[in-house]
C-alpha positions in Angstrom: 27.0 -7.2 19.9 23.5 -5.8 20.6 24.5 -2.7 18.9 25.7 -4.3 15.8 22.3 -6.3 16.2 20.0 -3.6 16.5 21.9 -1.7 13.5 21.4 -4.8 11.2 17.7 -4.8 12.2 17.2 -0.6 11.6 18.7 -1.6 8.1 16.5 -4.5 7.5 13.3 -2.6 8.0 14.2 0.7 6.0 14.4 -1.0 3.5 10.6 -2.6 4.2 7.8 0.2 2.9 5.1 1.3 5.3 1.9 1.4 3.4 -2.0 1.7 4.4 -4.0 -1.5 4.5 -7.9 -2.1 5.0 -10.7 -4.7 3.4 -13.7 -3.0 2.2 -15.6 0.4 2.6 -15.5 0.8 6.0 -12.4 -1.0 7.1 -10.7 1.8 4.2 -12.3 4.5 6.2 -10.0 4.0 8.5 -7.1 1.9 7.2 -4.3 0.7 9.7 -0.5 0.9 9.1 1.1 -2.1 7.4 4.9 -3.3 7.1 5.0 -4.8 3.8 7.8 -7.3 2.9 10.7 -6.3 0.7 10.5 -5.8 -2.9 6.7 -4.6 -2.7 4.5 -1.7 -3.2 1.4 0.0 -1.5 -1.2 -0.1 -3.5 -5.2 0.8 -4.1 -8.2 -0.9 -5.4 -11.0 1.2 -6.2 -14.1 2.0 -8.5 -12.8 5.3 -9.0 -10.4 7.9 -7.8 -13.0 10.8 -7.6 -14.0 10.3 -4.3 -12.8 10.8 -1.0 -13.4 7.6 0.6 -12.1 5.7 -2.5 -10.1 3.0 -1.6 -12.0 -0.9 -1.8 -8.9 -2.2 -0.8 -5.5 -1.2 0.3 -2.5 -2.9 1.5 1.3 -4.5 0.1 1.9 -6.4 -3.5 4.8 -6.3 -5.7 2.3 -5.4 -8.5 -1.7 -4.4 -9.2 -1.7 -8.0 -11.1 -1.8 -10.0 -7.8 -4.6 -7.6 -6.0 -6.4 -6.3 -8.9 -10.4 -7.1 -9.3 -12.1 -7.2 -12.4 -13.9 -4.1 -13.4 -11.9 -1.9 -10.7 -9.0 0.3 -11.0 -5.4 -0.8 -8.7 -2.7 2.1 -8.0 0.4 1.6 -7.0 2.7 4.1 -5.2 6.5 3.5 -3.8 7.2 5.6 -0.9 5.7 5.5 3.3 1.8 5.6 3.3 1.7 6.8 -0.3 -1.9 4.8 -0.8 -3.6 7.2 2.0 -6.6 8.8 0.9 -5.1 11.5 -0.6 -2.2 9.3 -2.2 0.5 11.0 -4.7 2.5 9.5 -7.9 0.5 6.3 -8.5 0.6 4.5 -11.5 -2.4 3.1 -12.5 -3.7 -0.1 -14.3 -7.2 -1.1 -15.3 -8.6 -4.7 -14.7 
């Protein structure tokens, strides 16, 4: 039974994205690992993407709509730690 259990569980949670998350400049200097619920993206809010410490905030939405600020750019990216600072295959949306 514990087997079947654990199996059930290792299922469950591959199917659960890993993405960045942090609040601000210097929490997103060094962002901490987040398991986001099912059905969601990792995703980026920044002024620009032409920096290296870009990212004003970075966690898990199902879209850029929910997280989005006015005047600031959301990416959103759809496999493990995509929205690092040097994330890949984002699809961006202006607010």
């Amino acid at each position: 039974m514990l087997v079947v259990q654990i199996i059930i569980e290792s299922a469950i949670s591959a199917q659960c994205l890993k993405c960045y998350s942090c609040d601000g400049f210097e929490d997103c200097a060094d962002p901490r690992e987040e398991l986001c619920p099912k059905n969601n993206e990792c995703f980026t809010v920044a002024q620009n993407y032409d920096t290296k410490l870009n990212g004003l905030r970075k966690g898990c939405s199902p879209t850029c709509d929910r997280v989005n600020i006015v005047g600031m750019l959301c990416r959103t990216c759809k496999f493990e730690l995509c929205n690092g600072k040097t994330g890949k295959q984002y699809s961006t949306q202006d607010g």
